[in-house]
PASEBA-1860 file (N, C-alpha, C; in nm, 3 decimals):
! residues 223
1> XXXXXXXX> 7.434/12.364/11.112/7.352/12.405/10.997/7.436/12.479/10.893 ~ 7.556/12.580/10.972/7.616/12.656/10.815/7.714/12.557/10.797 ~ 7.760/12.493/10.842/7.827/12.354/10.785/7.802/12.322/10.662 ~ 7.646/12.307/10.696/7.574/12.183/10.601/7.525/12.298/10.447 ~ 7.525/12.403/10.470/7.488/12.503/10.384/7.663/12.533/10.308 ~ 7.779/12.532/10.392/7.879/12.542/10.300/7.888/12.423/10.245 ~ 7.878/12.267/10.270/7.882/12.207/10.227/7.829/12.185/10.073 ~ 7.676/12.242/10.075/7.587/12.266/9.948/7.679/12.345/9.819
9> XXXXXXXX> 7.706/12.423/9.900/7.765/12.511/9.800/7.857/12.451/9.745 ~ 7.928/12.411/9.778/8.080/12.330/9.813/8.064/12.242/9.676 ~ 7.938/12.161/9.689/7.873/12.049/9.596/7.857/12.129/9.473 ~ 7.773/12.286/9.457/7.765/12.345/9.309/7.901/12.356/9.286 ~ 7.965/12.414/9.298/8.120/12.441/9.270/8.207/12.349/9.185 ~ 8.208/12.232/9.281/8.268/12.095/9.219/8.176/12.066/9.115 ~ 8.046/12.079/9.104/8.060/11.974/8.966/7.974/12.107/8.843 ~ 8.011/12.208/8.899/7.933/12.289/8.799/8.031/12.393/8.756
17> XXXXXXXX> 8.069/12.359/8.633/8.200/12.512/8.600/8.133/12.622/8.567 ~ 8.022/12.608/8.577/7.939/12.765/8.531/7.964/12.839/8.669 ~ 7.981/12.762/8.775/7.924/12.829/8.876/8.066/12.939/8.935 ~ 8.014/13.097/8.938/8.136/13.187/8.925/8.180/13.236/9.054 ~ 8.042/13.246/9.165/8.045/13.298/9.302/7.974/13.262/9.361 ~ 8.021/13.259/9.484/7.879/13.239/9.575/7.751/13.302/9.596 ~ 7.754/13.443/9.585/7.596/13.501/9.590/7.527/13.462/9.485 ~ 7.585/13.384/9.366/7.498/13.386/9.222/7.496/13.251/9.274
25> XXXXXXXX> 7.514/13.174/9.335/7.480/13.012/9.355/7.322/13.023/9.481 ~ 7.384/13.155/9.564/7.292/13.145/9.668/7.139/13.207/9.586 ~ 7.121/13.248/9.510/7.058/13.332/9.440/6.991/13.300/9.311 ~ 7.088/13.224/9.217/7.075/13.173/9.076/7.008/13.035/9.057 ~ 7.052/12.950/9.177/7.078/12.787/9.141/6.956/12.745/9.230 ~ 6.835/12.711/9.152/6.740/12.650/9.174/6.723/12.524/9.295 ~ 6.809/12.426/9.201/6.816/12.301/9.284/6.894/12.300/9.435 ~ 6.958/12.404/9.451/6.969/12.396/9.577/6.918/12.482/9.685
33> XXXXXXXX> 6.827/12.595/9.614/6.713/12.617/9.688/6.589/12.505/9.684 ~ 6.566/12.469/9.660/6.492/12.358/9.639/6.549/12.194/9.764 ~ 6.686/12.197/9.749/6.711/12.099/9.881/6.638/12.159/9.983 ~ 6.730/12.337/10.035/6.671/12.371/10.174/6.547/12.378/10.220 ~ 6.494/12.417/10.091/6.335/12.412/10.154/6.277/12.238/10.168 ~ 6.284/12.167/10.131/6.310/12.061/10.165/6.349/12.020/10.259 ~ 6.488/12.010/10.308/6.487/11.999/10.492/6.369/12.064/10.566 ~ 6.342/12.204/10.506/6.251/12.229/10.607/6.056/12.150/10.621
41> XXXXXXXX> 6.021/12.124/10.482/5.907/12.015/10.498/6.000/11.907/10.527 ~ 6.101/11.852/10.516/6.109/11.704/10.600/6.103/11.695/10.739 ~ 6.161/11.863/10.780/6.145/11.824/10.907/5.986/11.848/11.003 ~ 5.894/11.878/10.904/5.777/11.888/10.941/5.720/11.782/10.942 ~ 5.757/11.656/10.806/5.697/11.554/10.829/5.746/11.469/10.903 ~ 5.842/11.455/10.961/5.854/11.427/11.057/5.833/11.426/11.182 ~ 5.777/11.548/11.191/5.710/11.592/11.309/5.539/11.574/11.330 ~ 5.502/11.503/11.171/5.390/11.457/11.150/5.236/11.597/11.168
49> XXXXXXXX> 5.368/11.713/11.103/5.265/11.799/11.062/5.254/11.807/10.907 ~ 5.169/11.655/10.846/5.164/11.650/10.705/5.127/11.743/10.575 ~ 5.062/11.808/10.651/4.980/11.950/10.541/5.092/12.020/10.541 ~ 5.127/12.030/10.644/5.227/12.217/10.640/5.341/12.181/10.566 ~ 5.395/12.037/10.613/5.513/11.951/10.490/5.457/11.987/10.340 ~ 5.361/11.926/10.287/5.334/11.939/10.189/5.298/12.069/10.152 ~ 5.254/12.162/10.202/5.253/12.284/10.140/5.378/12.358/10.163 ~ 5.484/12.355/10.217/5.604/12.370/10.218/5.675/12.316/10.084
57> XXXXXXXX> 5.662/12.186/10.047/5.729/12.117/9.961/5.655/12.202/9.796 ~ 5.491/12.220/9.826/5.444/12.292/9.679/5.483/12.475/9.673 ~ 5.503/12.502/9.773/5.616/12.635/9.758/5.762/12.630/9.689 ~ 5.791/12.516/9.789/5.931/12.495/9.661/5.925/12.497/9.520 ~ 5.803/12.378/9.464/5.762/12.388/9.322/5.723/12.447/9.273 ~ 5.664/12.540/9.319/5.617/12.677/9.264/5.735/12.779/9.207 ~ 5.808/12.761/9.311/5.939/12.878/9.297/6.043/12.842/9.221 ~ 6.086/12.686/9.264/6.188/12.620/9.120/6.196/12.524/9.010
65> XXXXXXXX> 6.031/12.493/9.045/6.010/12.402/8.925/6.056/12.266/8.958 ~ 6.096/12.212/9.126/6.111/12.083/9.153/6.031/12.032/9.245 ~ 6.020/11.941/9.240/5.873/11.839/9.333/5.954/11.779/9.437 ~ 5.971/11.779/9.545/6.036/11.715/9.612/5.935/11.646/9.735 ~ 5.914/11.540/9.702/5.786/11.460/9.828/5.882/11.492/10.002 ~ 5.820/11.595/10.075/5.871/11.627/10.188/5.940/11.458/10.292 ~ 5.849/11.344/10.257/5.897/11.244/10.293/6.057/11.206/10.241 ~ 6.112/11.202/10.121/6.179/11.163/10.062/6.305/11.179/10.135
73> XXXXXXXX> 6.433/11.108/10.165/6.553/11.133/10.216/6.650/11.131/10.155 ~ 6.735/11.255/10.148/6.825/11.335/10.034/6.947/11.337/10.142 ~ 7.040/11.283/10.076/7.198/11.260/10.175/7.296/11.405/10.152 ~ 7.369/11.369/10.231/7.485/11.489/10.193/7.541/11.535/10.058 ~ 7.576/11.646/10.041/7.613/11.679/9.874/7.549/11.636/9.787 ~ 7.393/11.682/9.770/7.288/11.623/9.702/7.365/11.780/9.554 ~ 7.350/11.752/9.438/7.322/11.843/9.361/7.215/11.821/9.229 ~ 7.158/11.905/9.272/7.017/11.914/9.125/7.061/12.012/9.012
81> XXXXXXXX> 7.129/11.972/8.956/7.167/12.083/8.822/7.056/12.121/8.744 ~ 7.057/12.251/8.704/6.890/12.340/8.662/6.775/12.277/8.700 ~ 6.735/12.101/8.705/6.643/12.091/8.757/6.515/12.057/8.752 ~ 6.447/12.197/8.689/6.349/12.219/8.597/6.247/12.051/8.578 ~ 6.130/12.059/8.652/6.091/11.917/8.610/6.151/11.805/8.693 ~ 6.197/11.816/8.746/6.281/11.700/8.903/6.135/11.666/8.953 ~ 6.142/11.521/8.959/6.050/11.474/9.069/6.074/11.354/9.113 ~ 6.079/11.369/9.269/6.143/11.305/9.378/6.011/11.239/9.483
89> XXXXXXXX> 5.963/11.105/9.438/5.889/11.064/9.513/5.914/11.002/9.683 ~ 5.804/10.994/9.756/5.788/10.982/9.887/5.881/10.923/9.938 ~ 5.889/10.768/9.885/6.009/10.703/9.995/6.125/10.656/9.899 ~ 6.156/10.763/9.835/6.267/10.766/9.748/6.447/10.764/9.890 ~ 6.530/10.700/9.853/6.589/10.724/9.961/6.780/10.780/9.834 ~ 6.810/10.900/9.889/6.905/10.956/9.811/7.029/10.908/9.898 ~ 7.189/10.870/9.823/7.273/10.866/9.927/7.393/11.006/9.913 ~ 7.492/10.973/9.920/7.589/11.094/9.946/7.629/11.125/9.814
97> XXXXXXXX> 7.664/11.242/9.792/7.739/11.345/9.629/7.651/11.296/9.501 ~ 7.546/11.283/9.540/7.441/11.250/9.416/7.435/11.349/9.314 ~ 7.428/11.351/9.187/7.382/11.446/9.108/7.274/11.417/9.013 ~ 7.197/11.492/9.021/7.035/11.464/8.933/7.026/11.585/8.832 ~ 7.016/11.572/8.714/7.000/11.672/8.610/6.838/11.670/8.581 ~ 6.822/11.778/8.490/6.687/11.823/8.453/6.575/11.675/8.435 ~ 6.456/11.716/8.461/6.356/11.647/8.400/6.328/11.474/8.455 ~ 6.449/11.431/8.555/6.465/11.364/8.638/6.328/11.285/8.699
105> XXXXXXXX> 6.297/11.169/8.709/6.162/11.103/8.798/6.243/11.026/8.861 ~ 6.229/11.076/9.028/6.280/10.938/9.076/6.122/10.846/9.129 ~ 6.027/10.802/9.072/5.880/10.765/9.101/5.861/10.585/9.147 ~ 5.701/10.617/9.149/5.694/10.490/9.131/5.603/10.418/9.006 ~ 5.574/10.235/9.081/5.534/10.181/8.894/5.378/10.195/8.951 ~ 5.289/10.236/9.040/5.190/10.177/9.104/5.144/10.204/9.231 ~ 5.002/10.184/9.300/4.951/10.218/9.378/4.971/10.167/9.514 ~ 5.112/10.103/9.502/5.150/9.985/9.616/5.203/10.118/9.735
113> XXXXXXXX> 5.176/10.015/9.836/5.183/10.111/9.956/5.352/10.087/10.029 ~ 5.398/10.186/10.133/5.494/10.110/10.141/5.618/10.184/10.033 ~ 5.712/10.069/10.108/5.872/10.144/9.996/5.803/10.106/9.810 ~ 5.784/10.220/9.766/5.772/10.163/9.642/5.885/10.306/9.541 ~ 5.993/10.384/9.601/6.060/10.448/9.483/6.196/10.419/9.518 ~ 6.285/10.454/9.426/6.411/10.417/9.414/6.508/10.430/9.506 ~ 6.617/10.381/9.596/6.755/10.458/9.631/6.864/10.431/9.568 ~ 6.907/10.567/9.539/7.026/10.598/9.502/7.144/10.572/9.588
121> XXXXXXXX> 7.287/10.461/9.566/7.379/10.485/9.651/7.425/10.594/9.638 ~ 7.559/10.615/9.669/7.671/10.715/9.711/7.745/10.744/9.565 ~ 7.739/10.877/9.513/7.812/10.909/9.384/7.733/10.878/9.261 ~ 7.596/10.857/9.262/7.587/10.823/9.154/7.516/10.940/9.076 ~ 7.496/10.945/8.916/7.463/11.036/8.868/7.346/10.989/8.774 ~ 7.286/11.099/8.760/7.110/11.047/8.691/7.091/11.170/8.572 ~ 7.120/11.122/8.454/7.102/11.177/8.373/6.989/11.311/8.305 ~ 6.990/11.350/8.215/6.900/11.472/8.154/6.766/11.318/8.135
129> XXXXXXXX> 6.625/11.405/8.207/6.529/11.334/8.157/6.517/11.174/8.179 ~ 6.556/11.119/8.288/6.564/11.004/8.295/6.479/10.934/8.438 ~ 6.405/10.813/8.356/6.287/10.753/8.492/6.354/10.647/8.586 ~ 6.383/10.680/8.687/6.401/10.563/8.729/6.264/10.539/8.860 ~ 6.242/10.379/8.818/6.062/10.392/8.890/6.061/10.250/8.891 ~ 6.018/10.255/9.037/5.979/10.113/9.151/6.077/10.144/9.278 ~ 6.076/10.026/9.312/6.203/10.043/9.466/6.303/9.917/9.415 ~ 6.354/10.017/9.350/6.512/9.922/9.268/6.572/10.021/9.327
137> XXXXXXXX> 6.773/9.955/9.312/6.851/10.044/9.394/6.938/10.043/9.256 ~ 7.008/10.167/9.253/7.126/10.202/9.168/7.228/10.198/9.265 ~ 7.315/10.122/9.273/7.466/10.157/9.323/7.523/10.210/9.328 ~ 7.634/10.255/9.433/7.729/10.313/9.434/7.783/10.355/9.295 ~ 7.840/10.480/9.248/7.895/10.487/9.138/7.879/10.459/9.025 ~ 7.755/10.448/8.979/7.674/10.426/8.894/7.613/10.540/8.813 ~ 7.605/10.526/8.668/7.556/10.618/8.609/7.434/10.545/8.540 ~ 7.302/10.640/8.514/7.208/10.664/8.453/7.162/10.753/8.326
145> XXXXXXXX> 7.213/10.706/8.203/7.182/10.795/8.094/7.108/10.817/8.087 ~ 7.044/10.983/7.993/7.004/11.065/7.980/6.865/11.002/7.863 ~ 6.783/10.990/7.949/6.633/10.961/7.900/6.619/10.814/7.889 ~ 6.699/10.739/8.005/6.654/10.599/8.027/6.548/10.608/8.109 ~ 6.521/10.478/8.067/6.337/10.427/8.157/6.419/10.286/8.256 ~ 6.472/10.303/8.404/6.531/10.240/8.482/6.409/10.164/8.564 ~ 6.408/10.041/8.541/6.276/9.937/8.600/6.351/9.852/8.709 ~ 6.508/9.807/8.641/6.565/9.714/8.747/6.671/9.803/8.811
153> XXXXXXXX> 6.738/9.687/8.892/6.820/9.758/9.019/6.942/9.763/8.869 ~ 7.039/9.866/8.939/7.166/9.863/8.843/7.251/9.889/8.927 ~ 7.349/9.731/8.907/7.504/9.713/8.998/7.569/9.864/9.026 ~ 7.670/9.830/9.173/7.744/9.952/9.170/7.837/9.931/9.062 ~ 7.929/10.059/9.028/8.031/10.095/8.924/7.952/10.086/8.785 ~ 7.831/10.057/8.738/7.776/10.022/8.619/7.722/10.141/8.550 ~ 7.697/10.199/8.438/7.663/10.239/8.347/7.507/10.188/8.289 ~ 7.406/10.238/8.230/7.256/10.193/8.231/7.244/10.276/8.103
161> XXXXXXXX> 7.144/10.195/8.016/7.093/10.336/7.954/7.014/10.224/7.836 ~ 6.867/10.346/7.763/6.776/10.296/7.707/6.654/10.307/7.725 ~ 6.554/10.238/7.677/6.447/10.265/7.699/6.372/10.066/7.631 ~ 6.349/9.968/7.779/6.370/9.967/7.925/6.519/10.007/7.921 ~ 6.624/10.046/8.032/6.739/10.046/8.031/6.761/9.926/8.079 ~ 6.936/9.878/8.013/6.994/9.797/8.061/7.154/9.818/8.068 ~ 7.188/9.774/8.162/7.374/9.815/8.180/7.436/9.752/8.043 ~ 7.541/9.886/8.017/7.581/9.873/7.906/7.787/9.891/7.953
169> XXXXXXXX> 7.760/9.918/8.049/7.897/9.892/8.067/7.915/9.840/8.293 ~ 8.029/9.791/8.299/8.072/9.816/8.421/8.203/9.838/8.443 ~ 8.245/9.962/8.565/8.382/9.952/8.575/8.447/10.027/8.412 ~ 8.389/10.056/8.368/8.446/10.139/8.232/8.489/9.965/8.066 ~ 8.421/9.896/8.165/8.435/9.766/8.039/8.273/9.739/8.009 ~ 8.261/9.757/7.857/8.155/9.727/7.809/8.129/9.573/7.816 ~ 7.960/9.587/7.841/7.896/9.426/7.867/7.944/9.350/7.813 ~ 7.982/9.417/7.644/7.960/9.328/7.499/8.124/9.237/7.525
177> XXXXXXXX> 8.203/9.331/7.563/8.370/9.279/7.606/8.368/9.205/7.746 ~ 8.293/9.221/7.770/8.266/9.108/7.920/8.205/8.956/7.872 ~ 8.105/8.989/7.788/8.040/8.871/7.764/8.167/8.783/7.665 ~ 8.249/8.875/7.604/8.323/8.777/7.487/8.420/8.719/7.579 ~ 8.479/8.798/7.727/8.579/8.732/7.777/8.514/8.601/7.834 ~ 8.430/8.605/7.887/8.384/8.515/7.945/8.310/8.368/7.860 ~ 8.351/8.440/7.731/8.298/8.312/7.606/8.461/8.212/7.621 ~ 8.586/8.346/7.590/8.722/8.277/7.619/8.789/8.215/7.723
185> XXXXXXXX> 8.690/8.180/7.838/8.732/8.127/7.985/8.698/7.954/7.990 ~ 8.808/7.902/8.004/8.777/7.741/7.965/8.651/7.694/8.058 ~ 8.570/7.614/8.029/8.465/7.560/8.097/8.483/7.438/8.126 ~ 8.552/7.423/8.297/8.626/7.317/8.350/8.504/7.199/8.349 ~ 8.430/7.245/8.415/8.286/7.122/8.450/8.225/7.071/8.288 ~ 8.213/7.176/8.214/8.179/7.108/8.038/8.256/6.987/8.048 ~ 8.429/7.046/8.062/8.488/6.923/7.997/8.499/6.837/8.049 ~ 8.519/6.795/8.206/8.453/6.683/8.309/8.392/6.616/8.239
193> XXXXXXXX> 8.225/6.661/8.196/8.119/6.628/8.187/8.173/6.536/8.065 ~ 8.196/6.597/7.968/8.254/6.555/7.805/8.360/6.432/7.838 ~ 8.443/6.452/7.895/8.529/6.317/7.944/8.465/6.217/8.028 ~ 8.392/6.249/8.124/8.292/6.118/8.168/8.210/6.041/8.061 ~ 8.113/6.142/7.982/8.041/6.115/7.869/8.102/5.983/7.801 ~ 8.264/6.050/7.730/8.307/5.938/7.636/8.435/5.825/7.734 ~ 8.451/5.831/7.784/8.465/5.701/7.942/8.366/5.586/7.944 ~ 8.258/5.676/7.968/8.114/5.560/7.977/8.093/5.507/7.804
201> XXXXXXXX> 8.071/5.593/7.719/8.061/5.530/7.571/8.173/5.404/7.598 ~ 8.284/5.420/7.619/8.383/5.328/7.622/8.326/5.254/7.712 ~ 8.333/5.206/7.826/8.302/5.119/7.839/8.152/5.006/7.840 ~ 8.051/5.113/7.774/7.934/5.023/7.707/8.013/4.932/7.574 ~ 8.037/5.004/7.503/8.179/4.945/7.382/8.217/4.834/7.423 ~ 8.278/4.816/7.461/8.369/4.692/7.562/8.272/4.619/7.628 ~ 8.220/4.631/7.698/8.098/4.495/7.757/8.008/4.500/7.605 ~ 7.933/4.554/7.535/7.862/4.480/7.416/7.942/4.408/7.350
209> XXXXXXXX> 8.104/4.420/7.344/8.199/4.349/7.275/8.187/4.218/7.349 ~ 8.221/4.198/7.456/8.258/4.074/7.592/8.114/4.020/7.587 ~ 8.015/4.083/7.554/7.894/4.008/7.574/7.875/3.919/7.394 ~ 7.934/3.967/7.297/7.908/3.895/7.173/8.035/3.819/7.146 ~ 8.138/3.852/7.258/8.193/3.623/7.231/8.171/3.578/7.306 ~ 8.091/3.621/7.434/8.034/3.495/7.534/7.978/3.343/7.449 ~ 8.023/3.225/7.506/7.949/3.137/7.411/7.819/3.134/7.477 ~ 7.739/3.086/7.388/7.574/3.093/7.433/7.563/3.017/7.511
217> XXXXXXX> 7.602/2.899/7.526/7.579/2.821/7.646/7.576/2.901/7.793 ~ 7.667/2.993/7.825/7.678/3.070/7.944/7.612/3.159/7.999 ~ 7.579/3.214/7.824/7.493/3.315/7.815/7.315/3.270/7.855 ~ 7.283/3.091/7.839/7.129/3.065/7.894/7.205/3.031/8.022 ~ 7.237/2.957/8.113/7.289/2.954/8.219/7.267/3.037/8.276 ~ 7.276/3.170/8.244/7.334/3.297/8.331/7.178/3.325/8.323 ~ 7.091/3.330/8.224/6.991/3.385/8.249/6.884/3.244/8.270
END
């Protein structure tokens, strides 16, 4: 358990330069009071004491202003920066060194039962104010700008953003430079196609030719 509690800390540190000491992280930083109490309704609902989960989980929100559905599964080095407005639906599934900023929905589109909210792979980051909602997956290493509306899944290494969002980059190469390389990549089967095409013109050419000096005589014969 203090493993998993230095670990937390471990997580504000790295990605937060505000952060100056440890008693002001144990003390100051919302979102990761907000994980622990969290383990502790998950591990209630799990234990399928659903009320006490959930009123566990509305203590948290009370105290830091984040919703965390006691169902929901949050991986190692989760960090919620300020927070404020985070909401983390039921079968949302989180993976490892995640970071979620303010105002955050990880929700769903609908009354469907069942997996219906997002997982996050490993590393990825979710912008100021941003929805991501249904049971689409973000990938590995993937970023989510700040007040996108995320409906589809978004590749690992990719970049997202908008309102619907759509990947605007992968791997640090924009779509727009992907799509032009791939305009400059010869299209082997086109030109197949294009050389069979005028092959066959040729040889219709050539038999309508062979068929207009046939002498006619051969030509009723034959038919």
């Amino acid at each position: 358990m203090f493993a998993r509690i230095r670990q937390d800390i471990r997580a504000v540190f790295e990605r937060d330069p505000a952060a100056r000491s440890t008693l002001e992280v144990l003390l100051c930083y919302s979102g990761l009071q907000a994980i622990w109490l969290h383990r502790v309704a998950h591990w209630l609902w799990r234990k399928r004491m659903h009320l006490t989960a959930r009123f566990v989980s509305q203590v948290a929100r009370s105290l830091t202003g984040i919703e965390i559905h006691p169902g929901a599964r949050l991986g190692e080095g989760l960090f919620i920066d300020h927070g404020m407005g985070v909401v983390i639906g039921e079968t949302t599934e989180i993976g490892r060194n995640v970071t979620i900023y303010q105002g955050v929905t990880l929700g769903g589109t609908g009354k469907a039962r069942g997996k219906r909210h997002p997982t996050l792979g490993d590393h990825v980051v979710i912008g100021v104010g941003a929805k991501v909602l249904g049971a689409i997956t973000i990938g590995d290493h993937s970023i989510v700008g700040g007040g996108a509306v995320v409906l589809k899944p978004v590749p690992p290494h990719c970049m997202a953003a908008g309102v619907p969002a759509r990947v605007i980059s992968c791997r640090g190469v924009r779509v727009e430079d992907l799509v032009a390389q791939r305009d400059r990549i010869p299209d082997v089967m086109g030109d197949i196609v294009d050389r069979l095409q005028a092959r066959l013109a040729d040889l219709e050419a050539r038999l309508s030719n062979l068929e207009a000096r046939e002498p006619a005589e051969d030509r009723r014969a034959r038919t």
